[in-house]
Structures are given as C-alpha cells and as structure tokens.
C-alpha positions as CSV (number, residue, x, y, z in Angstrom):
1,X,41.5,-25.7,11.0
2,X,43.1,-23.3,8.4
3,X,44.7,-19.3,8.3
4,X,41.8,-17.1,6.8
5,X,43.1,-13.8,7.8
6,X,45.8,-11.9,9.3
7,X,45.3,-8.1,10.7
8,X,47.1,-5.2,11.9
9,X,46.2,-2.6,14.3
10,X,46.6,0.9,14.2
11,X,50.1,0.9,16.1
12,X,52.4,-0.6,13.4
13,X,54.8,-3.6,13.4
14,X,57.5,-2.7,11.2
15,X,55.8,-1.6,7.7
16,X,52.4,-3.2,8.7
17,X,49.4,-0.8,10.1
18,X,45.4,-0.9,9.7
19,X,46.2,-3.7,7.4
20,X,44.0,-7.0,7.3
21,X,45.1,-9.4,4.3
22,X,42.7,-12.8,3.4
23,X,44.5,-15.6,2.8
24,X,42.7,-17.7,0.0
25,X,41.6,-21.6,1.2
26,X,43.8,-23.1,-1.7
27,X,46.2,-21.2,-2.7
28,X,47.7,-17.5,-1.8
29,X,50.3,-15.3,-3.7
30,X,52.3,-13.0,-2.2
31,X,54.8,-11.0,-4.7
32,X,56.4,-7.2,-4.5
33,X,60.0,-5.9,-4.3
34,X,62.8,-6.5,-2.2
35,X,62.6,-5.4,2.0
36,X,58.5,-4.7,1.9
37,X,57.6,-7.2,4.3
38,X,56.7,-10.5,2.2
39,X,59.3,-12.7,4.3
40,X,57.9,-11.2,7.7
41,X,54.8,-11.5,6.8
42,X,54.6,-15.1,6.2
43,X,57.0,-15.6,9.4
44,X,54.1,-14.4,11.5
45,X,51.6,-16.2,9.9
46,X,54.4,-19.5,10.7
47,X,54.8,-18.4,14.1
48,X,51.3,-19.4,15.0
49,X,51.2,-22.3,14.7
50,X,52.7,-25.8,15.3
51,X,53.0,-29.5,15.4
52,X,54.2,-30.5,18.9
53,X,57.1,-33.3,18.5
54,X,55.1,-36.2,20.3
55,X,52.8,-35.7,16.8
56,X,55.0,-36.1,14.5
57,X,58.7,-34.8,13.8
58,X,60.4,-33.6,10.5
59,X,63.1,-35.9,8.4
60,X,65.8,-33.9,11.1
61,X,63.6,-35.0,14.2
62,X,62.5,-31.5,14.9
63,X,58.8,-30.1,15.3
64,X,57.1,-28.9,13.0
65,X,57.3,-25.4,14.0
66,X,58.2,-22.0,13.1
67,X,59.8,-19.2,16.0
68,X,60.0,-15.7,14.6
69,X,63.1,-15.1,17.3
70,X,64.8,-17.8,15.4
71,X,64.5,-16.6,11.7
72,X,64.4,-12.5,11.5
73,X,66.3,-10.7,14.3
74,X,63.9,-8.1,16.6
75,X,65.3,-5.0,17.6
76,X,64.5,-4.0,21.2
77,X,64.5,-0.5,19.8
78,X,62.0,-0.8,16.9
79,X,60.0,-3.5,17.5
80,X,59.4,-4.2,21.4
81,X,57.5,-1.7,23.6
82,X,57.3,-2.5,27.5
83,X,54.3,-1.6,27.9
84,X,51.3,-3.7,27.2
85,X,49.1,-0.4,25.6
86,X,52.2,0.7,23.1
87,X,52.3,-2.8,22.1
88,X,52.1,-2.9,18.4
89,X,50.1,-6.4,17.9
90,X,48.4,-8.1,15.0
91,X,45.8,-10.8,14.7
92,X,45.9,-14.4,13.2
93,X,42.1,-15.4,12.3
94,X,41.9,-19.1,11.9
95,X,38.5,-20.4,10.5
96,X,37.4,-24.5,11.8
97,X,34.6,-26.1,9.9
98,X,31.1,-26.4,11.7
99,X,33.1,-24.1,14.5
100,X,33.3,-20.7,13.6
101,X,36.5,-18.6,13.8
102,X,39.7,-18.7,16.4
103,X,41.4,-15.6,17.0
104,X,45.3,-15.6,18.4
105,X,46.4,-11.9,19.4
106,X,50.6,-11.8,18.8
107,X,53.1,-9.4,20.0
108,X,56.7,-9.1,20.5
109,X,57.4,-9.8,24.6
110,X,60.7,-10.1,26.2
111,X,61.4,-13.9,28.0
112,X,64.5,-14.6,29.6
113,X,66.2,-18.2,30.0
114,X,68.8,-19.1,31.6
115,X,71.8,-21.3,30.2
116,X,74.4,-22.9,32.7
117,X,74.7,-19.7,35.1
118,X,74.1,-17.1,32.7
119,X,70.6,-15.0,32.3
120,X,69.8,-14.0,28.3
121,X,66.8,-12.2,27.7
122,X,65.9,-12.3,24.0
123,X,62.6,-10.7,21.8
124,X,60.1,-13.3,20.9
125,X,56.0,-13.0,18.9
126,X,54.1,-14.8,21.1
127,X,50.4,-15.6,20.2
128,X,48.2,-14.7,23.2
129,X,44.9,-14.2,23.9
130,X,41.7,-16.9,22.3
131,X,38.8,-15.1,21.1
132,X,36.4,-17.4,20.4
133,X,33.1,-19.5,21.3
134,X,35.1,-22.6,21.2
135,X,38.6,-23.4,22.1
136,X,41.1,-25.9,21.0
137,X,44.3,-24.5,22.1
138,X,45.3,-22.4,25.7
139,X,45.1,-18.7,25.8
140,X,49.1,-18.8,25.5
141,X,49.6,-21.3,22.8
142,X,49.8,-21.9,19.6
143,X,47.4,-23.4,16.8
144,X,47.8,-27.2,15.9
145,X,48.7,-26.9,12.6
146,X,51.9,-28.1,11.4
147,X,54.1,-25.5,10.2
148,X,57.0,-24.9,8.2
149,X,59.0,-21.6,7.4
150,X,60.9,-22.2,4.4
151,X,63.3,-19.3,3.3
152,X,65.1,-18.8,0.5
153,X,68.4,-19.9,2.2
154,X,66.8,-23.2,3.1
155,X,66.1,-23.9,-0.6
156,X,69.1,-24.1,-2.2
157,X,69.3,-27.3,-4.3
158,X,70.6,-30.0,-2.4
159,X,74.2,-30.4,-4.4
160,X,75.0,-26.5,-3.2
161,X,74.2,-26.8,0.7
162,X,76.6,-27.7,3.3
163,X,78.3,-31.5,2.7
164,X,77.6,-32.3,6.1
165,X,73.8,-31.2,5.5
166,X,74.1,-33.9,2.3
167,X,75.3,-36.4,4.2
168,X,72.7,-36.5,7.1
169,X,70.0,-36.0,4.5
170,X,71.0,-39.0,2.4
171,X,70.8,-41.0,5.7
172,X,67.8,-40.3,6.8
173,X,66.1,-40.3,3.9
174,X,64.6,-44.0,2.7
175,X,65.4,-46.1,-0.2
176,X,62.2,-45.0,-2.1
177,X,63.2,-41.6,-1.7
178,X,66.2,-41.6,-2.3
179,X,65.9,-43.4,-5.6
180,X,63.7,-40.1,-7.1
C-alpha cells in the first residue's frame, strides 16, 4: 500500500483549503519559504499511518509512528471546531495494487486521558472514516505502513545532539554499524 494523494475540503485547516496535492510513487519534493505549511503537511501525511510495536520497533524500541499532537502544537482556538459539520478535515488517498484505492478522512477531535487522578484533555488528527470496496484497517485506525516524521531538530549530526542521546545510540547500535 502507498500515499497517492492528500486533499482538502472547502473548510480550511490552517493555510490548506480546496487543495488536493499527488504524491509521486518514487519520489516527491516539497520546497517553498519559511511558515507555508511544508512541515504540517508532511505531519499529516505521517499521522496516517503506522507500524504497530508487535511488528517491529525503531533502534529506541518505539513504533514506528507519527502523532501530530506530539510534533506541532493545536490550538483549540484555530484549529478544533466542536461540531462535527464546522470540522475542517482533509483526506489521505492510499492506492493498494490489484485493490483499488483506501480513503482515511482526518480531523482534529478532543480525547481526554487520565494520568494518576488528574483528567487532561488535549487536540489530536485522528484518521476516521474507510471509504473503500475493500478494507484492511478499522474505520478508526490508521494505515499499516511504517512511518517516520523526521524534523529538522531530529537531524542534527550526531556529534551536536544531546550526550545522553550519543551514548544510548552507540549502545544500541551493532558493531557493523557502528563501524560506518
């Protein structure tokens, strides 16, 4: 299964409105000036999908996932609407060979969870919705495709991170690796 497509309806989400971008099978660029969306865009595109841990795990143990909550911050004024018709939502088209299309339909809800005794509630995009003939994933989850969201802060050459960060990389990583 692959990304083909992402859309946007005519209620915007931040800068995106009426706005359907193809993303190429091999190999899609994405280039502009600073604060016009290029970050977000690819975070939603992330937030789609996922590896579940019990298929495999990163060199840090964690899933192979991206959470849109976790890497721009939503702002309860601008981009979450309570009611499901003012919802500003976009689509993520996924294409499967000899299967036709998948469609996920995302928008921003509001989930509480509870830590200890206290209640948070926090923003999250949460792919709903499967419009398709055929179905691989629930109407509430996300497509199996492993995904990672790499930002700019989580590129930095290894030698300028946190010493900590080096540390636990150069044990996890194996002999053969470590060696390049």
């Amino acid at each position: 299964m692959k990304i083909k497509k992402i859309t946007f309806g005519e209620t915007p989400f931040r800068m995106f409105r009426n706005l359907g971008i193809e993303i190429a099978e091999r190999i899609t660029v994405i280039a502009g000036h600073n604060g016009i969306g290029k970050s977000t865009l690819l975070g939603l595109i992330a937030n789609g999908s996922e590896l579940k841990k019990s298929s495999g795990t990163t060199l840090f143990q964690k899933a192979f996932q991206a959470q849109l909550h976790e890497l721009f911050y939503l702002d309860r004024e601008k981009d979450y609407f309570p009611r499901r018709r003012d919802k500003p939502s976009f689509s993520l088209i996924y294409s499967c060979e000899d299967k036709g299309d998948l469609i996920k339909t995302c928008n921003v809800s509001e989930h509480k969870e509870k830590r200890g005794t206290n209640i948070y509630q926090r923003l999250k995009v949460v792919p709903r919705g499967v419009h398709s003939d055929w179905v691989e994933v629930g109407p509430s989850a996300k497509v199996t495709i492993p995904t990672l969201f790499l930002s700019m802060s989580r590129m930095l050459p290894i030698g300028e991170h946190q010493d900590n960060f080096n540390a636990e990389l150069l044990r996890r990583l194996s002999d053969e690796d470590r060696s390049l």
